[in-house]
C-alpha positions as YAML, in Angstrom:
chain: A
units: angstrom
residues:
- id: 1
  name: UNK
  ca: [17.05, 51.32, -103.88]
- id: 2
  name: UNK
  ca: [17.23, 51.39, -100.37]
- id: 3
  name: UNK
  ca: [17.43, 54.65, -98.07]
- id: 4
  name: UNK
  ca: [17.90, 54.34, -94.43]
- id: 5
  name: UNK
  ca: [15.19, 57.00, -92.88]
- id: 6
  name: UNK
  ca: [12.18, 57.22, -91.85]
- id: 7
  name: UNK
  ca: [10.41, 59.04, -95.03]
- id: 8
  name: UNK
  ca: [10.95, 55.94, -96.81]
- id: 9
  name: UNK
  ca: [9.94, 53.31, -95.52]
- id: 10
  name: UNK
  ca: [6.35, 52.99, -94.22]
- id: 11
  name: UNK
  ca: [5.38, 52.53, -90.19]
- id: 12
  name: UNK
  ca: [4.11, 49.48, -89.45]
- id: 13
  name: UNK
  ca: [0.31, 49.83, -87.96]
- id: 14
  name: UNK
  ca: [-0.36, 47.36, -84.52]
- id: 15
  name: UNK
  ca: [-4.41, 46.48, -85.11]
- id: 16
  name: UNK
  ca: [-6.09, 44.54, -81.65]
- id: 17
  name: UNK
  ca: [-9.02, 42.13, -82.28]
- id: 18
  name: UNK
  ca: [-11.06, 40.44, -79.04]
- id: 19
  name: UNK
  ca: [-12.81, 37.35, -79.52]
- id: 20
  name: UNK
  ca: [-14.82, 36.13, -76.29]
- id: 21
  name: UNK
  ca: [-17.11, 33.56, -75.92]
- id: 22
  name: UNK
  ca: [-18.66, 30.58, -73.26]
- id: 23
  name: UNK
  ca: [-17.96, 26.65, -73.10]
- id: 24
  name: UNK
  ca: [-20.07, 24.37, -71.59]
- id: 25
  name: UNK
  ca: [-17.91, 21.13, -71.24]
- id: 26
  name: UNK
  ca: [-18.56, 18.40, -73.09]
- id: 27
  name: UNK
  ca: [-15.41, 15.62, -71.56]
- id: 28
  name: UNK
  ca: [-13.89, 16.41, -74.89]
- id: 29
  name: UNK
  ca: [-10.52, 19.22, -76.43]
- id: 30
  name: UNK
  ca: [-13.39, 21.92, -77.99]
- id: 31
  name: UNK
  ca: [-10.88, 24.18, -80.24]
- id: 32
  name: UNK
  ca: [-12.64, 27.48, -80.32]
- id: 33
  name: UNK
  ca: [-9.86, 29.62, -82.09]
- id: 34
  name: UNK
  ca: [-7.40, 28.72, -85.03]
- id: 35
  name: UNK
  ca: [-5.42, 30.81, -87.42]
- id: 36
  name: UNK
  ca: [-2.60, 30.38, -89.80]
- id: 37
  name: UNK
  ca: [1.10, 30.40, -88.52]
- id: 38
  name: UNK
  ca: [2.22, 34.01, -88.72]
- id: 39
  name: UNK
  ca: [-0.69, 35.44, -89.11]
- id: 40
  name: UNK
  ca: [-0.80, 36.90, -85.27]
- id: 41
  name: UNK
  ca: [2.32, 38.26, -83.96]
- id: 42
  name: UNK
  ca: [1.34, 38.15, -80.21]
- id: 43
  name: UNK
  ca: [-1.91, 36.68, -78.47]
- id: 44
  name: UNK
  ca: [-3.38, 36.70, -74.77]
- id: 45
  name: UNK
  ca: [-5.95, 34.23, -73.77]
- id: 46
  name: UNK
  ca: [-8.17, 34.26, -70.70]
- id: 47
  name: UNK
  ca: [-10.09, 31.59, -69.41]
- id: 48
  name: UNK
  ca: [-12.83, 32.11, -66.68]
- id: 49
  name: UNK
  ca: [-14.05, 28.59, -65.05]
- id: 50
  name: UNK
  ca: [-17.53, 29.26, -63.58]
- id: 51
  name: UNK
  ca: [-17.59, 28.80, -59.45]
- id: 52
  name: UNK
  ca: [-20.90, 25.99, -59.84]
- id: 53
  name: UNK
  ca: [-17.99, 23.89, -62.23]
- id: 54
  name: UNK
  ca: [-17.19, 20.84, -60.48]
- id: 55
  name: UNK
  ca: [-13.58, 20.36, -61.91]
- id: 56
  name: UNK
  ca: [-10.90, 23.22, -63.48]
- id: 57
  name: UNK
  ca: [-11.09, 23.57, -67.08]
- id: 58
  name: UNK
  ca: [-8.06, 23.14, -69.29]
- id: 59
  name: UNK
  ca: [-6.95, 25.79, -72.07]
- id: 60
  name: UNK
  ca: [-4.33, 24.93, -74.47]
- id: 61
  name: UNK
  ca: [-2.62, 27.74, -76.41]
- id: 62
  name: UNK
  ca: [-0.79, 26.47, -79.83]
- id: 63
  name: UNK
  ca: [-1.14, 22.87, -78.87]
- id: 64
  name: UNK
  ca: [1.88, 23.25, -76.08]
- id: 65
  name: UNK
  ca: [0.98, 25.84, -73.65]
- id: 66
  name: UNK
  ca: [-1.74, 24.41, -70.68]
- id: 67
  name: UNK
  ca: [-3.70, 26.80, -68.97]
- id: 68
  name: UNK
  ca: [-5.95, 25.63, -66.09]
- id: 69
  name: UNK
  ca: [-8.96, 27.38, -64.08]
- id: 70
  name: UNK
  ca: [-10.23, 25.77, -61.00]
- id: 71
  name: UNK
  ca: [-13.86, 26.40, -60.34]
- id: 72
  name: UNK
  ca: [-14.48, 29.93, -59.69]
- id: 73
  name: UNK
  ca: [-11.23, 31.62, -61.24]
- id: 74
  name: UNK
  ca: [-9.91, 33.12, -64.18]
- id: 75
  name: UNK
  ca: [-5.85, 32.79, -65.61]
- id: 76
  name: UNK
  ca: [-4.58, 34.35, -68.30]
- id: 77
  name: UNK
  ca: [-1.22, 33.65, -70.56]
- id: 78
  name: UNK
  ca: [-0.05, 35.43, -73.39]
- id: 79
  name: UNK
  ca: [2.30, 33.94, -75.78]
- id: 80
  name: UNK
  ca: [3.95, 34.88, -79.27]
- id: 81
  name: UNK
  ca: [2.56, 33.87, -82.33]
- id: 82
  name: UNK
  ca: [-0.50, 32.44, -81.52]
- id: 83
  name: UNK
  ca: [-2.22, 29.97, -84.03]
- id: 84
  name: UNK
  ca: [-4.90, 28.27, -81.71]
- id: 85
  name: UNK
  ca: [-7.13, 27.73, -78.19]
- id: 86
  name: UNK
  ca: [-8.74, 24.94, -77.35]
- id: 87
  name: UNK
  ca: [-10.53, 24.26, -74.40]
- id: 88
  name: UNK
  ca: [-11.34, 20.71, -72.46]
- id: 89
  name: UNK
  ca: [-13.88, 21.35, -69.73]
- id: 90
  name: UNK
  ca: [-15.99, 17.97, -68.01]
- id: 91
  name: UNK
  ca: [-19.49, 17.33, -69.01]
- id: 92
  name: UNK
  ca: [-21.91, 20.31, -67.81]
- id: 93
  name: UNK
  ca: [-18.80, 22.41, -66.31]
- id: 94
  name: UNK
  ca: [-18.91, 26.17, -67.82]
- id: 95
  name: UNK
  ca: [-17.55, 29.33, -67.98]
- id: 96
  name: UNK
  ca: [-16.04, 32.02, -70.34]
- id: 97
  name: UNK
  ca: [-13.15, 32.78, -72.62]
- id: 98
  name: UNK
  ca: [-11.96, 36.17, -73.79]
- id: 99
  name: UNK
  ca: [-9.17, 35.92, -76.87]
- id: 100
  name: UNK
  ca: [-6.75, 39.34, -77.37]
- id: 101
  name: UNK
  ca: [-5.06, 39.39, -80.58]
- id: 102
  name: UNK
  ca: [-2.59, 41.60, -81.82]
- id: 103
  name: UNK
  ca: [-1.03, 41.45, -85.93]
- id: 104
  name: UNK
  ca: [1.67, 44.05, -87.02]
- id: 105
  name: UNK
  ca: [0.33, 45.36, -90.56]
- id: 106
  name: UNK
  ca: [2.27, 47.76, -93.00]
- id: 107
  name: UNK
  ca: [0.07, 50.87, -93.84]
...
């Protein structure tokens, strides 16, 4: 049986998990985040290329989206269901990424 209020049916809960970490380039793709499809309904990543990095580093969300931080700068993208970041960064080039999640839960 169905009923169409709110006493029924239970409120879905929105839970946040960060993940951050550093690179240090190695010339190759470096995935540093993967989950199953559908796990994640909504995900931003940030990617923070150090200023003594001699080239930008690449981010790419879900295998399709293409982030890119010169040296010295940080861009962020946030996409729906997110399933993984990987990051391609030259030989000795470093920096920081920071990873916000978000996953609709029943209670």
């Amino acid at each position: 049986m169905c009923c169409n209020n709110s006493n029924c049916a239970p409120q879905a809960q929105l839970f946040q998990e960060s993940i951050s970490g550093n690179f240090l380039g190695t010339g190759t793709i470096v995935t540093v985040w993967s989950a199953d499809a559908g796990q994640y309904s909504q995900g931003t990543f940030s990617l923070f290329n150090s200023a003594s990095s001699a080239t930008g580093a690449t981010g790419t969300i879900n295998g399709t989206e293409i982030i890119v931080a010169d040296p010295g700068t940080t861009v962020s993208q946030s996409v729906s269901t997110p399933t993984s970041f990987a990051i391609t960064a030259a030989t000795g080039d470093n920096g920081t990424y920071c990873i916000t999640l978000y996953k609709r839960v029943l209670a």
